[in-house]
C-alpha positions as CSV (number, residue, x, y, z in Angstrom):
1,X,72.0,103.4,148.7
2,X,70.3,101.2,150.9
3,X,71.9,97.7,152.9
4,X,71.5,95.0,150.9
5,X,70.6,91.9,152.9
6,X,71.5,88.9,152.9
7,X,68.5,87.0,151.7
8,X,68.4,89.7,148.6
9,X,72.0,88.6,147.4
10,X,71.4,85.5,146.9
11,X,71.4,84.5,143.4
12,X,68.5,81.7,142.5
13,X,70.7,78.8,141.0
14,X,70.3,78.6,137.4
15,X,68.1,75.5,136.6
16,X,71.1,73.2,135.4
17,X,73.6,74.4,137.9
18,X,75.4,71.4,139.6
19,X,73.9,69.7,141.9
20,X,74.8,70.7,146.1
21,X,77.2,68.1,146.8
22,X,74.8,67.2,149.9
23,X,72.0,66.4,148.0
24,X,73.9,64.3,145.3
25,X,75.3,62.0,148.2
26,X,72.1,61.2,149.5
27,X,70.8,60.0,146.3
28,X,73.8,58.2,145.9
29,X,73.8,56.6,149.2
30,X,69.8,55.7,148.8
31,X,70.4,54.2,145.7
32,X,72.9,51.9,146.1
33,X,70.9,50.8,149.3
34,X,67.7,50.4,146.8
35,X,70.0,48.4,144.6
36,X,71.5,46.1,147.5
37,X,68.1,45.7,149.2
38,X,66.9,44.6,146.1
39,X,69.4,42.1,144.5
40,X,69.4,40.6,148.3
41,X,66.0,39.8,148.0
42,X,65.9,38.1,144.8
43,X,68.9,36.2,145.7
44,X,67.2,35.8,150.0
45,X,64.2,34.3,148.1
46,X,65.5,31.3,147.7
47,X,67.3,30.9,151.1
48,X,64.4,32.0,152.8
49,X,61.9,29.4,150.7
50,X,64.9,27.0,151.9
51,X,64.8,28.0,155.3
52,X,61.5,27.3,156.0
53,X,59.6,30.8,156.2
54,X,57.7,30.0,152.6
55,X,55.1,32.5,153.1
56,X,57.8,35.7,153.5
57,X,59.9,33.8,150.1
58,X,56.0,33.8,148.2
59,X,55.5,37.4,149.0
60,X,58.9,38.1,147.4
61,X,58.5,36.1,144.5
62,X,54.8,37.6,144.0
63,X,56.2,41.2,144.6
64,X,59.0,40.4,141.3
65,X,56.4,38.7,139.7
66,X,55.0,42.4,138.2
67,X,58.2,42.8,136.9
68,X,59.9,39.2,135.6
69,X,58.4,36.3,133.3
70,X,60.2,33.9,136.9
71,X,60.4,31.0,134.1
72,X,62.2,28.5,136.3
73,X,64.3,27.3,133.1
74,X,65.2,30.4,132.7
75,X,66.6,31.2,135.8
76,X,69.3,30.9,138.7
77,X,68.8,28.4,141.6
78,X,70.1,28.1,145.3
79,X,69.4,25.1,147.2
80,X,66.7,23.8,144.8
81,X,64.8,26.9,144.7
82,X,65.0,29.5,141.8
83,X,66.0,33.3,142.1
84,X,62.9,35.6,142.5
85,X,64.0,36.5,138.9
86,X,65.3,35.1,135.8
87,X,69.1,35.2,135.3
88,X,68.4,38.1,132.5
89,X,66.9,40.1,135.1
90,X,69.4,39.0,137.8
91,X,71.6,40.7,135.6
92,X,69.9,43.8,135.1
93,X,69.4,44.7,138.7
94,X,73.1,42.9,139.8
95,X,74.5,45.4,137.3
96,X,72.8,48.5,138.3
97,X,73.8,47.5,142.1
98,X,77.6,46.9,140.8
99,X,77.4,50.2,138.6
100,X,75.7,52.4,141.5
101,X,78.2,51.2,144.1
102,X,80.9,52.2,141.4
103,X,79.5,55.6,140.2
104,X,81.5,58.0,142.5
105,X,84.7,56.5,141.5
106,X,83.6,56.7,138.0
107,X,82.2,60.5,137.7
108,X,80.9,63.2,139.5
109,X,78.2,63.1,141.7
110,X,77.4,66.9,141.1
111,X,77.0,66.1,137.6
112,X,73.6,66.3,136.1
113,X,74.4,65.4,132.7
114,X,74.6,62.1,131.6
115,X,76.4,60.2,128.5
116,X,75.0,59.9,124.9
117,X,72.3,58.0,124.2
118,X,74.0,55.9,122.0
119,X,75.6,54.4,124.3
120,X,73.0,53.2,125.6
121,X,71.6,51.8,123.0
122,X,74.9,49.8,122.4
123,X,74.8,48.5,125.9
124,X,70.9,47.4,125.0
125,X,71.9,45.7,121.6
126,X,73.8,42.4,123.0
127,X,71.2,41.9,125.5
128,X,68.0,42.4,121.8
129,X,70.8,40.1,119.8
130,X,71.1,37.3,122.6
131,X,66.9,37.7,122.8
132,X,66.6,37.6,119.3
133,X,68.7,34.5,118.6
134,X,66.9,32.6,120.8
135,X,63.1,33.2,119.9
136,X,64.3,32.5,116.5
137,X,65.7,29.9,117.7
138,X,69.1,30.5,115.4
139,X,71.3,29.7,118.8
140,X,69.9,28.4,122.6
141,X,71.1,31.5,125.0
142,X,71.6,30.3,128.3
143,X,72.1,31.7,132.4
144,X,75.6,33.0,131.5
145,X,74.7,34.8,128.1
146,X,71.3,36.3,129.8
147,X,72.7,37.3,133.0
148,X,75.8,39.2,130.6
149,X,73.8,40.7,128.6
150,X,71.3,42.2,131.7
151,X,74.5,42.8,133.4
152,X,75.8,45.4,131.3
153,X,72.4,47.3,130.1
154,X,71.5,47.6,134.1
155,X,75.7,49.1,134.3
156,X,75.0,51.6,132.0
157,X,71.4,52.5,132.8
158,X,72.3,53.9,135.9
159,X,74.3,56.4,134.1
160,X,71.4,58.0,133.1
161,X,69.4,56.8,136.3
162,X,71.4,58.5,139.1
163,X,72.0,61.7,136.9
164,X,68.6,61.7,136.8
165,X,67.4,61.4,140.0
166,X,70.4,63.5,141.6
167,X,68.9,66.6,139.1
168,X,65.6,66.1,140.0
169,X,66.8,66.0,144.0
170,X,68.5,68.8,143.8
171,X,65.4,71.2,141.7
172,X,63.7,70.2,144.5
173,X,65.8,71.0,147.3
174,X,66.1,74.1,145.7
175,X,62.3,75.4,145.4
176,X,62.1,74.2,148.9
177,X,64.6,76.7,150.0
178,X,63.1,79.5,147.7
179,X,60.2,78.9,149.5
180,X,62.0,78.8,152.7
181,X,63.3,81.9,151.9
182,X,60.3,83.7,150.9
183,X,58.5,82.4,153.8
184,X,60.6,83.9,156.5
């Protein structure tokens, strides 16, 4: 019987094995940064259109503007300017910041799987009713009912987000291993 090296006994992780614990951090740790980077700049946008530096605020607002209708009605001021986004928006992002800062304390970061999707679509239903009511015009939703309702899709959105990208992460880590492996 011959040695068995090292290299030959490891066992290729089966492809929904937990995530390494390293690898699920990182994600973690780069997307709560994401999230705070980008709630400080829709909320910065206004302080720095306020501050005098109105070129850097336009390419903030233009950089959101892919992304938000910016109806100045329809969203949150500071100092006479509006939010880079609307408050339904503000709500969105400010809950998948909260919800991302929250996750480890809330579940596993090793694990890959993430929640029924019913629930997300209960956490998406306030935010189609509020939408609804007002195009139909049957009730006039305002900054607080908007910003709720985004608030709590973008909280549970990043529970199938972060298991997301944390599964994805860690498949990749570990081809670049196997090749790692194979290569030396």
């Amino acid at each position: 019987m011959s040695a068995v090296t090292a290299k030959e006994r490891q066992i290729a992780p089966h492809p929904t094995a937990l995530a390494p614990s390293f690898v699920a951090s990182a994600v973690w740790a780069v997307s709560a940064a994401v999230a705070i980077a980008i709630l400080a700049a829709i909320i910065g946008a206004p302080l720095i259109q306020s501050s005098g530096h109105p070129a850097f605020a336009f390419k903030i607002y233009r950089a959101f503007s892919f992304v938000c209708h910016q109806i100045p009605d329809r969203s949150f001021h500071l100092y006479g300017n509006q939010f880079a986004v609307c408050s339904r928006c503000t709500g969105i992002y400010a809950g998948i910041e909260l919800a991302t800062l929250a996750y480890p304390l809330t579940r596993s970061l090793k694990r890959t799987d993430t929640p029924r999707l019913i629930w997300l679509f209960l956490a998406a239903a306030p935010l189609a009713i509020d939408w609804s009511l007002g195009y139909f015009s049957i009730w006039e939703n305002n900054h607080v009912s908007r910003f709720a309702t985004g608030f709590l899709l973008g909280a549970a959105a990043i529970f199938y987000i972060l298991p997301g990208l944390i599964e994805i992460s860690s498949r990749m880590a570990g081809s670049l291993r196997r090749r790692r492996l194979r290569e030396s």
